[in-house]
Gaussian input, Z-matrix of N, CA and C with variables (Angstrom, degrees):
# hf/3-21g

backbone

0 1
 N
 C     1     B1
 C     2     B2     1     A1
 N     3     B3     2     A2     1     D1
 C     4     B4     3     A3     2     D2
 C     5     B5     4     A4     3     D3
 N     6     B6     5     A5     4     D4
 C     7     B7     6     A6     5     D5
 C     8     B8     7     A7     6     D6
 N     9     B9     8     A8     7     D7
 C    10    B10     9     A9     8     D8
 C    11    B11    10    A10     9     D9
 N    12    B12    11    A11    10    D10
 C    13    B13    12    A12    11    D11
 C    14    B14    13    A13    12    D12
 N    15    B15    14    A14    13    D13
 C    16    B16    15    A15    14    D14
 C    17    B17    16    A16    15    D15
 N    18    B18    17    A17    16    D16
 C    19    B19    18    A18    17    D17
 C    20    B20    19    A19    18    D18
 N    21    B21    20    A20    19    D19
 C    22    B22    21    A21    20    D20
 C    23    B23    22    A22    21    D21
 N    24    B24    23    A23    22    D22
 C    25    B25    24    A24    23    D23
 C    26    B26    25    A25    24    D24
 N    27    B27    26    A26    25    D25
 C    28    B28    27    A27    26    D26
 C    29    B29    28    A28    27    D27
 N    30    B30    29    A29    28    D28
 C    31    B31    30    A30    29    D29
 C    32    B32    31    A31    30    D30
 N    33    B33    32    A32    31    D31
 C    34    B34    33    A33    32    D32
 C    35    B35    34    A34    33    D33
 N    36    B36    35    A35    34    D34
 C    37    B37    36    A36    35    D35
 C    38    B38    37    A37    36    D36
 N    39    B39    38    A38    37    D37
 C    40    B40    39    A39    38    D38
 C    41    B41    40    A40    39    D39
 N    42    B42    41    A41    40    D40
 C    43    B43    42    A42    41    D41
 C    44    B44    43    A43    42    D42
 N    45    B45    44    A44    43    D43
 C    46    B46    45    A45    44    D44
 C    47    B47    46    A46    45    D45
 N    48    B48    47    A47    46    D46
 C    49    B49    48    A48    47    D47
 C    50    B50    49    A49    48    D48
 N    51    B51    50    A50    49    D49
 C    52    B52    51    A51    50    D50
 C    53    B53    52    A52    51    D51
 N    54    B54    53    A53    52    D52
 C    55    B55    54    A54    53    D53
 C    56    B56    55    A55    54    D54
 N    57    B57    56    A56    55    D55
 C    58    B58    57    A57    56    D56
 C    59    B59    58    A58    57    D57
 N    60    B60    59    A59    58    D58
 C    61    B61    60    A60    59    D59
 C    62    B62    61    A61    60    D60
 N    63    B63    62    A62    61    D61
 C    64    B64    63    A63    62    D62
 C    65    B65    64    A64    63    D63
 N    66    B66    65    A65    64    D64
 C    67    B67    66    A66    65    D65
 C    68    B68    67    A67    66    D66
 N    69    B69    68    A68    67    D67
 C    70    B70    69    A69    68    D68
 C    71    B71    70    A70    69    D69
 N    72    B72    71    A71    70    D70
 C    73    B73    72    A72    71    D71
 C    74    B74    73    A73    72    D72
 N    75    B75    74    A74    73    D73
 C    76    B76    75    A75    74    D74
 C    77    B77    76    A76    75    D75
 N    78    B78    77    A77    76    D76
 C    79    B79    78    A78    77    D77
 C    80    B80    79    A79    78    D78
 N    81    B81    80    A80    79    D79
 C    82    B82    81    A81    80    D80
 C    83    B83    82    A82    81    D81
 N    84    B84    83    A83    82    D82
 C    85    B85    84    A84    83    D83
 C    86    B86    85    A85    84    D84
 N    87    B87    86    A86    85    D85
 C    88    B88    87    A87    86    D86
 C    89    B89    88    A88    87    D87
 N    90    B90    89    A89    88    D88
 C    91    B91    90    A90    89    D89
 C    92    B92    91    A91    90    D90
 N    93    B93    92    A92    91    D91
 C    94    B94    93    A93    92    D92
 C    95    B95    94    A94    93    D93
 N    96    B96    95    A95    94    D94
 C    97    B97    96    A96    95    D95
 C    98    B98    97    A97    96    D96
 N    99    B99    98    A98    97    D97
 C   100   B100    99    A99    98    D98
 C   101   B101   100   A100    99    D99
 N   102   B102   101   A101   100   D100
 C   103   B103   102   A102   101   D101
 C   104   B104   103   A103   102   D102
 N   105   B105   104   A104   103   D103
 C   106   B106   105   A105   104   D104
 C   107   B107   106   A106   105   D105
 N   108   B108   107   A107   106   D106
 C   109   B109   108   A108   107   D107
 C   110   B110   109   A109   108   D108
 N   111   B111   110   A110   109   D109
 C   112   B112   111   A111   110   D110
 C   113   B113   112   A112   111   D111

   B1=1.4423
   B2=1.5278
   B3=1.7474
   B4=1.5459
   B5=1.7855
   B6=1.4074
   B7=1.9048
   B8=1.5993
   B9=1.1239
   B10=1.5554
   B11=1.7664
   B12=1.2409
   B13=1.2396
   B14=2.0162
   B15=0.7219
   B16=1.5340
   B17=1.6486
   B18=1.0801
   B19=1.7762
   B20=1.7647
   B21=1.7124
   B22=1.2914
   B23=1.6820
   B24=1.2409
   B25=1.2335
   B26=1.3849
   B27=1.3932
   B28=1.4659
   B29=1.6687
   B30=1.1970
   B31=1.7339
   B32=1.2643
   B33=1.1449
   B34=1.2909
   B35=1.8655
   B36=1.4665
   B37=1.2012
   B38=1.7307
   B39=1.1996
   B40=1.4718
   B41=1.4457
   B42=1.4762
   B43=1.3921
   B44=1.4959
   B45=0.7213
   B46=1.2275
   B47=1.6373
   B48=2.1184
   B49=1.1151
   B50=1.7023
   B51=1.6530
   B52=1.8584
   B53=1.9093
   B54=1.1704
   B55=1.6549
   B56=1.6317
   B57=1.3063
   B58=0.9989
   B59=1.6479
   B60=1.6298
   B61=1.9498
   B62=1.0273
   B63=1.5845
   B64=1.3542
   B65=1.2144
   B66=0.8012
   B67=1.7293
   B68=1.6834
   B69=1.2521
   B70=1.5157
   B71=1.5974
   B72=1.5636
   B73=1.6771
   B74=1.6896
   B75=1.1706
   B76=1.8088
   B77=1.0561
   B78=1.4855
   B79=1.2449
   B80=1.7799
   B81=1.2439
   B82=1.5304
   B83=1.1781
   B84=1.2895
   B85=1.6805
   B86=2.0364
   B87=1.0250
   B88=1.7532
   B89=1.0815
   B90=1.5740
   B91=1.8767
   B92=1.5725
   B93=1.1544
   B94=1.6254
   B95=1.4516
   B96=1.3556
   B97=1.4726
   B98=1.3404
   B99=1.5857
   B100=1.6109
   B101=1.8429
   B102=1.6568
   B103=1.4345
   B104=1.5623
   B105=1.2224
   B106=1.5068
   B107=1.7911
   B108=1.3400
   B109=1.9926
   B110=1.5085
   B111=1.1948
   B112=1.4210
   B113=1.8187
   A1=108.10
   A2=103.67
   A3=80.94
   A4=91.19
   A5=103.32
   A6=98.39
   A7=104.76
   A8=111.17
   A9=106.47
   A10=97.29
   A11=120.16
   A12=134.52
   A13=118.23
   A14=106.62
   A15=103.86
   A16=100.44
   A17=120.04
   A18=107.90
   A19=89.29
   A20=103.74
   A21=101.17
   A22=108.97
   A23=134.81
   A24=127.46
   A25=135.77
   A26=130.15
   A27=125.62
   A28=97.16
   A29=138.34
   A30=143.18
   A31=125.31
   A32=129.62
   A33=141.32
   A34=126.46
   A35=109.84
   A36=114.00
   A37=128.16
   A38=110.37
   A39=98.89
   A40=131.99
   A41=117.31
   A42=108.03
   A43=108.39
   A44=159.09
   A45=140.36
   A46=138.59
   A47=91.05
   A48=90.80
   A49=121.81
   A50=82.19
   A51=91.86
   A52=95.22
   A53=108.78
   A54=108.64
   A55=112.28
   A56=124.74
   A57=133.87
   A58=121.98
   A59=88.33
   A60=91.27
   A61=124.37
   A62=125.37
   A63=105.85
   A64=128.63
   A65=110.79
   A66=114.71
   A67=106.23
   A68=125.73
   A69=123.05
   A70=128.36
   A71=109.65
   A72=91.01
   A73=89.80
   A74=123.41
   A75=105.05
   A76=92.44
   A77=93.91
   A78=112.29
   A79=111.63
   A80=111.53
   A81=143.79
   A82=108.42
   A83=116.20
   A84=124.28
   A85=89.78
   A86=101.51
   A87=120.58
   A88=140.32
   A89=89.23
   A90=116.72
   A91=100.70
   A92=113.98
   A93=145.12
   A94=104.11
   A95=138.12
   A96=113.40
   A97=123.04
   A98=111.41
   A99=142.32
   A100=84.36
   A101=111.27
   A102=106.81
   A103=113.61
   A104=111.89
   A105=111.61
   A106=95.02
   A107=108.29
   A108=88.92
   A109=99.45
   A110=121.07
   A111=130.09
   A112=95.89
   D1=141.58
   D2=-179.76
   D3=-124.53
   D4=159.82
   D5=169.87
   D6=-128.09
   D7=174.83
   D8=178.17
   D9=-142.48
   D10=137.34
   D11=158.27
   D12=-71.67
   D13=111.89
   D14=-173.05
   D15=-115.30
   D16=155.84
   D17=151.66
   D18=168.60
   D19=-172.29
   D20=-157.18
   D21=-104.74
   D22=129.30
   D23=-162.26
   D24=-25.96
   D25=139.15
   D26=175.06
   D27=80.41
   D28=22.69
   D29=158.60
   D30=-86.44
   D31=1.67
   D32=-173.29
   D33=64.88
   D34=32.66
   D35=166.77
   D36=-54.50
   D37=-52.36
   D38=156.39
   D39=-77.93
   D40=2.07
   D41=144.13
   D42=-92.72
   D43=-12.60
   D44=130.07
   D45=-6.40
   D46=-64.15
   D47=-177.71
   D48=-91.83
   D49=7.32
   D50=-174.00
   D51=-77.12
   D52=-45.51
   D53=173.72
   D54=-48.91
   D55=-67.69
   D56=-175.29
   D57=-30.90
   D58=-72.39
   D59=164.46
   D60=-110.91
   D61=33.16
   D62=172.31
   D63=80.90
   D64=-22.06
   D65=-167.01
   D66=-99.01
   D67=113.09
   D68=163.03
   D69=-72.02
   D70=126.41
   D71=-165.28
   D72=-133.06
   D73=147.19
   D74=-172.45
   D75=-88.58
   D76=152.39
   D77=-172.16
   D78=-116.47
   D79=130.45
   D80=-174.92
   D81=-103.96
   D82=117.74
   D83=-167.90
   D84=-82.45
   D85=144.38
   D86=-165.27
   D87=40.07
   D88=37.42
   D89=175.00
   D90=-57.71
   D91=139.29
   D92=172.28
   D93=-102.55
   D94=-28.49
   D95=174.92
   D96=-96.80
   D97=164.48
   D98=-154.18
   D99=-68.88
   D100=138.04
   D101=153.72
   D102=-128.87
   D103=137.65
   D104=-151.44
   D105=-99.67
   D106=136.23
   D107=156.99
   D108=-137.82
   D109=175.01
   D110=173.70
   D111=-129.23

């Protein structure tokens, strides 16, 4: 299954996805690449 986080800048999607899986990735305000978690 795959899901995608979408929303509109400065909302906290990668804190989001840092909760979700665990995984810390820095985060760069108008990053363009894919971040994967399991």
């Amino acid at each position: 299954m795959k899901t995608a986080i979408i929303g509109l800048p400065m909302v906290g999607k990668t804190s989001l996805f840092t909760i979700l899986t665990g995984r810390h990735e820095s985060a760069r305000m108008g990053s363009l690449e894919v971040r994967t978690g399991v």
